[in-house]
N, C-alpha and C positions, 0 to 999 in steps of 0.2 A: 793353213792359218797359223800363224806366227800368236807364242804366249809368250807375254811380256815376262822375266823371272819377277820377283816379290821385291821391294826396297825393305830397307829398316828406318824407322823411324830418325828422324837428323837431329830430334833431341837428345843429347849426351849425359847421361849412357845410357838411353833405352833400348832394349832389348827386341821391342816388340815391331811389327813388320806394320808398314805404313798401310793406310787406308788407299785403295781404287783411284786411281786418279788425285792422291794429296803425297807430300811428304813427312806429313804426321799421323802417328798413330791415331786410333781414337780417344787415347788419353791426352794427350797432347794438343788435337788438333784447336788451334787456335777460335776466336769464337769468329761468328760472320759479323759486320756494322749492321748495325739494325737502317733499314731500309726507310729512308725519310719522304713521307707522305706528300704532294704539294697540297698544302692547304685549299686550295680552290675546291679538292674533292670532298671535302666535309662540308662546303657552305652548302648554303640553302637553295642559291641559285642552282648548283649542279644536282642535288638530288631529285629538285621540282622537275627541272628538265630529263634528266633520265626516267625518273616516273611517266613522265610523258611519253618520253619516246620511245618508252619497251610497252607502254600498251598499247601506241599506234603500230607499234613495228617488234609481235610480240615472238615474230621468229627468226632465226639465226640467220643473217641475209646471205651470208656462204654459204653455208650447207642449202639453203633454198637456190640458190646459184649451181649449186653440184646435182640438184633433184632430189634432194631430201627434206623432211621435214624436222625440228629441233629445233625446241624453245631457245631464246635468245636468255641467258645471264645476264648479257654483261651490254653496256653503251661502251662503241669503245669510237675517238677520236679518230678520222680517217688519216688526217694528217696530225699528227701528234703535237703537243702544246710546244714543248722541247723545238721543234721545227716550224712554230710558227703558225701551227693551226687556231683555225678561231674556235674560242672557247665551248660560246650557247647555239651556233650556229648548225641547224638541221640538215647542211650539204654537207659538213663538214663529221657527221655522227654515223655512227651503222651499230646495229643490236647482232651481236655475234657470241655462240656458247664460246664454253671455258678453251675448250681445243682453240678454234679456229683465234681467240684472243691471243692464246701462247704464241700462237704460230706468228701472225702480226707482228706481236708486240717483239720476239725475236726476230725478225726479221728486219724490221725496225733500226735494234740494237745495233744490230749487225750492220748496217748502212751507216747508223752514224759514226763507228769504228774508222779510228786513223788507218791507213795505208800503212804497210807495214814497210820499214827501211830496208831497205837493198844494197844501202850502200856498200856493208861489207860481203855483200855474198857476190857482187862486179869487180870487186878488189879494189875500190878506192874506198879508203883509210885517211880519215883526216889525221 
């Protein structure tokens, strides 16, 4: 197993060796954008509805899918608003804990990511 050596921080002159996976130290490291909410999840309509649908559907439908039992967190949109899903609609919902949401909701991400360009790794070079 290969160890990466340590960077130094790219702020000039810092001295100090950058954070895990950044190129800033932890004094430096720039802030993150705060994460902009879609409004639709504070209305009234969607809380009614998730009310609703984590008491009909009070366990995690993956982990019940894998044989396990675990309370449901979370309503999470099977197809996503971003891609189209419909909103209030109960084919379109599933009650799933914190795990199996990250997992999704990464997974997700990760599909609607552009294709990464190739061009210059075939050698054509506009």
């Amino acid at each position: 197993m290969s160890v990466k050596p340590s960077r130094y921080c790219v702020v000039f002159p810092c001295h100090n060796l950058a954070a895990a996976g950044s190129s800033y130290c932890l004094t430096h490291q720039p802030p993150r954008p705060e994460k902009a909410a879609d409004p639709f999840y504070v209305s009234v309509a969607w809380r009614r509805f998730r009310a609703w649908y984590i008491g009909t559907h009070p366990l995690c439908e993956q982990c019940q899918r894998e044989g396990r039992i675990t309370p449901a967190d979370l309503v999470d949109h099977i197809v996503e608003l971003k891609d189209g899903g419909a909103r209030l609609a109960e084919e379109n919902a599933m009650s799933l804990c914190v795990k199996h949401h990250a997992l999704k909701t990464a997974q997700a991400k990760n599909h609607r990511k552009p294709a990464p360009n190739n061009r210059a790794a075939s050698g054509h070079l506009s």
